[in-house]
N, C-alpha and C positions, 0 to 999 in steps of 0.2 A: 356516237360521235357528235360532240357539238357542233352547232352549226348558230352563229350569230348572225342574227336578219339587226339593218341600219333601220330609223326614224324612218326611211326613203322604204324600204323591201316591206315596211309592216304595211306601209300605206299600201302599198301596191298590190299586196295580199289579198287587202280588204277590195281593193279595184276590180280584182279578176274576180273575189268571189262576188260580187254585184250579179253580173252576168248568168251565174247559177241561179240568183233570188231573183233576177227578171223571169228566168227561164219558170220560174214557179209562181209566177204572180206573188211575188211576198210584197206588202206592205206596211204601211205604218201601223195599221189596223191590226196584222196577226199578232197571237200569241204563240211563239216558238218554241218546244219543248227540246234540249240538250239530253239524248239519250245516250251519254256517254261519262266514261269513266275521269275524264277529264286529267289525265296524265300528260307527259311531257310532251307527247303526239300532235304538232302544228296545228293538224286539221281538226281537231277540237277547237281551240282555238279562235282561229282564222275566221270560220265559220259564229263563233259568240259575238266575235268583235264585228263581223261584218253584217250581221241579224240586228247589233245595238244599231251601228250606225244608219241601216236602214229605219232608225226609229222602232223596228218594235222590241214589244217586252219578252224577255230572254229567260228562260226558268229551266234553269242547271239541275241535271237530275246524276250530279256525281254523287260517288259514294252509298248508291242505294240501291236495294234489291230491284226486281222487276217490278213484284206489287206495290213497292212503295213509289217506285215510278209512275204507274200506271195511274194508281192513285191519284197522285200529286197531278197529273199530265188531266184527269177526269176533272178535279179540283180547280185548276185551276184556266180552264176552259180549252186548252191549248187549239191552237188551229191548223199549227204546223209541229213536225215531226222531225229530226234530223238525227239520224242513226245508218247502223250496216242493213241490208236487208237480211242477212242474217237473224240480227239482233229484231228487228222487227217481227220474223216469221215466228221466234221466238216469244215476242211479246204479246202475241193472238192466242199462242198455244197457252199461256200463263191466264190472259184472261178470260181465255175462253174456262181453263179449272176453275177460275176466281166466278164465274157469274157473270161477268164482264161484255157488255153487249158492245162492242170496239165500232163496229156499222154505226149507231147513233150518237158516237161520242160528235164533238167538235172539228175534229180533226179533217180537214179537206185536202191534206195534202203531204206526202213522205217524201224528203231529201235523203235518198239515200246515196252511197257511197263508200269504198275502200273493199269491192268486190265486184266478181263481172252481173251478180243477179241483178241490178237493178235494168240489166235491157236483156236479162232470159224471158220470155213471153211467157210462160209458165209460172216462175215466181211472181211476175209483173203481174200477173191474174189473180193469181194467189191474194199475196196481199190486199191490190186492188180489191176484190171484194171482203175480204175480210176486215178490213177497214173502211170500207168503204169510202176511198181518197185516193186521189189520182198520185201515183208513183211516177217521181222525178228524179233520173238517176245523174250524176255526176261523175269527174274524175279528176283524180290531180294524184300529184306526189309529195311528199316531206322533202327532197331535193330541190324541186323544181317548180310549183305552186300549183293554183288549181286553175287547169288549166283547158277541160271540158265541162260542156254544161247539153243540156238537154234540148233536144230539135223542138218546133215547136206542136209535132204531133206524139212525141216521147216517141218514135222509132229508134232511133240512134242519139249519137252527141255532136257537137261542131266542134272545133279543137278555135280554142281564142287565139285566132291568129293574130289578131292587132297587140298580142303581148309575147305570142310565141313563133318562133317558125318551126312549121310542124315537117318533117322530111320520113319517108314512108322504107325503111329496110324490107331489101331480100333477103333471106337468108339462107346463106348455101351450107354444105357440110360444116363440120366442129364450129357451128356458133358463128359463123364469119359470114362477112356481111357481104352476098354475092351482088348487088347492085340495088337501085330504089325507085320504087314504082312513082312517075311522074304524072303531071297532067296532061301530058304532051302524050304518053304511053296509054294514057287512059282513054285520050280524041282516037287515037290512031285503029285501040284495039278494039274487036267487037266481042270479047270476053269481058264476064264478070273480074273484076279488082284482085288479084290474090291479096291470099293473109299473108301482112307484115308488119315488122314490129316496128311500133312510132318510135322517133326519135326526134329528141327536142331542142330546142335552144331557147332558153327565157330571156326578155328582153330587161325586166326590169328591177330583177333580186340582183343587185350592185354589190351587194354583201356578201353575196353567194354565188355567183354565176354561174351557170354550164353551157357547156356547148356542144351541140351534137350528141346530147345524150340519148342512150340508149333506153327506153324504161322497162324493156321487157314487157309489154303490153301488145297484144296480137289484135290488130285491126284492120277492118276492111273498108282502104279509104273511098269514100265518091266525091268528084270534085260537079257532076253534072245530076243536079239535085233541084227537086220544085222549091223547098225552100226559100223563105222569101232572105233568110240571113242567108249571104255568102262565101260563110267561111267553109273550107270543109265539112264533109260530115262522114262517120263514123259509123255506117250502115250497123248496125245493129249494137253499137259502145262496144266498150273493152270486151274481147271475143274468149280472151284466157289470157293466160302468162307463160312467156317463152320458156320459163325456168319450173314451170307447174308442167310443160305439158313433156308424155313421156312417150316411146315409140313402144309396142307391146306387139310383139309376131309382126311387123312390116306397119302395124297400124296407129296414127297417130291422135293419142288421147288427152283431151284436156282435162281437169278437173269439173270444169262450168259444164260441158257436154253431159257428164254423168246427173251433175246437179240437176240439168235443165227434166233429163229423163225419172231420175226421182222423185220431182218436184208435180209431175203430172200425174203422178199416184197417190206420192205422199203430200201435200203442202208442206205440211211443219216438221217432220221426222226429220232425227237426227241421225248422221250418217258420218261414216267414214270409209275411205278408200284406201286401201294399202298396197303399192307394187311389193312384187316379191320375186325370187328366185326358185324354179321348179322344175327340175329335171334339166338343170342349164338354160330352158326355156323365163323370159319373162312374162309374169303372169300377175292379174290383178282380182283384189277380192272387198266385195263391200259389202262393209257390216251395217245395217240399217234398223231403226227400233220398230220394228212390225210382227206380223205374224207370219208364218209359215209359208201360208200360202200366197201372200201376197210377194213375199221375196221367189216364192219361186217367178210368178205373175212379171216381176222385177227383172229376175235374168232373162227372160225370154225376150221382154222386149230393150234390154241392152242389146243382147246378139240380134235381133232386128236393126235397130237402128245402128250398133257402130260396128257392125258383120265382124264381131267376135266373142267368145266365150268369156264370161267373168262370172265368179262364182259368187252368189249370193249371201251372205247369211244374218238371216234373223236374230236380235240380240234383246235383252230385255229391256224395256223400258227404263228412260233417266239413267242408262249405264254409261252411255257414251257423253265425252265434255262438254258442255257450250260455250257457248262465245259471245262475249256483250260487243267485244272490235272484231277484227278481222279474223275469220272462221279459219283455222287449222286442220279440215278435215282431209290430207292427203298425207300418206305415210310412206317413206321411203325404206326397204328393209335389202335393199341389194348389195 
């Protein structure tokens, strides 16, 4: 679907993404490496044009394999990174075959975004040390802008309320929005925030506007936070996606949860989830590139942590896709 942004909406783009490159100390000084494929996708974009106007030097790594990235990104001294964390856990496994000592490059800092990993603790470690650069995670939409950025100890996100209003869904049976966790709800109770899904309204896309949108994003808002910024914050960023996450025997699974728990065995291994149908019952199975015994190592502490059966299994190496954007690793077969 096109979507035409005015002279007005582009600027504005570039405004909110500010806010992210405060969030990361970017200056005139860095050298910014574009770790994307650079198609019709906004937040390519958005992100280039908003890296130029902060003054620094911007170095497009469209159209090229990992190593020629990498290369190019060592070449050219880069200081900052802006990719999926995906793509990034990816990009360690690459240089790490290559030789590639990614800890002593340049690089002091990853903009990630367009998945929940850049505030799972476990990927956030991951990379962290294998790059040896503090992981800055982001969030926005191709509807609606970009419209979170990073606390200032990377626990969570703030949602930019001076451009958006951010409104907090509950959500009751079939999808419907049983009422919204307020601030007033939040003084009142001495319970943790439930998960609900943000819903937005932008203030300054004239071209494009919405209101009260929905994005499908499950967050845990705090409005009663040390932060010295104001705005809300997002205890832990995007938690999953209302449309990712499935009910399996009474129990509710998101795709990031499973990540979070594979990510503390495996770092870089490439994985996929697939619901399915078994005996009438719904049942889930995940195929990961390891050996034997770690996947078994793998089911056991699934059914620890999310007190259910899923069956593991071991797949060979480089069998399963990757993903340079947004990772597809959940599969629906019901």
């Amino acid at each position: 679907m096109p979507v035409l942004d005015t002279l007005h909406d582009w600027s504005w783009w570039l405004h909110c993404w500010q806010h992210v490159l405060d969030a990361a100390d970017v200056t005139s000084q860095d050298i910014a490496f574009m770790a994307f494929s650079f198609g019709p996708f906004i937040g390519f974009w958005s992100a280039h044009d908003a890296l130029v106007d902060r003054g620094a030097l911007v170095v497009p790594g469209g159209g090229l394999s990992t190593e020629a990235r990498l290369r190019l990104m060592l070449r050219q001294r880069c200081t900052v990174v802006c990719c999926t964390p995906t793509y990034a856990l990816h990009m360690a496994r690459v240089a790490d075959e290559l030789g590639i000592d990614l800890a002593s490059s340049s690089v002091r800092c990853l903009i990630v975004a367009g998945e929940p990993g850049g505030s799972i603790p476990s990927i956030r470690e991951s990379l962290g040390r294998r790059w040896n650069a503090r992981i800055v995670d982001h969030a926005g939409a191709s509807e609606l802008g970009a419209w979170g950025f990073a606390t200032d100890n990377d626990d969570g996100l703030h949602v930019l309320e001076s451009e958006f209003i951010a409104e907090f869904a509950i959500i009751g049976p079939d999808d419907q929005v049983a009422g919204y966790w307020t601030p007033e709800q939040a003084r009142e109770s001495n319970e943790e925030a439930p998960q609900c899904e943000l819903v937005l309204t932008n203030l300054g896309r004239l071209g494009g506007p919405l209101v009260r949108y929905r994005t499908g994003d499950v967050v845990r808002p705090q409005w009663d936070h040390a932060h010295e910024c104001r705005f809300v914050k997002l205890a832990g960023g995007v938690l999953g996606r209302t449309d990712d996450m499935v009910i399996i025997r009474g129990v509710n699974v998101f795709p990031s949860s499973i990540e979070a728990i594979v990510r503390e065995r495996l770092p870089s291994a490439e994985f996929r989830v697939t619901a399915f149908r078994q005996n009438d019952l719904d049942a889930l199975r995940l195929d990961v590139e390891c050996d034997a015994d770690t996947a078994e190592q793998l089911a056991e502490r699934l059914r620890e942590r999310l007190a259910m059966r899923i069956t593991v299994e071991a797949v060979d190496f480089d069998t399963l896709p990757r993903f340079a954007a947004k990772s597809q690793r959940w599969v629906d077969q019901r």
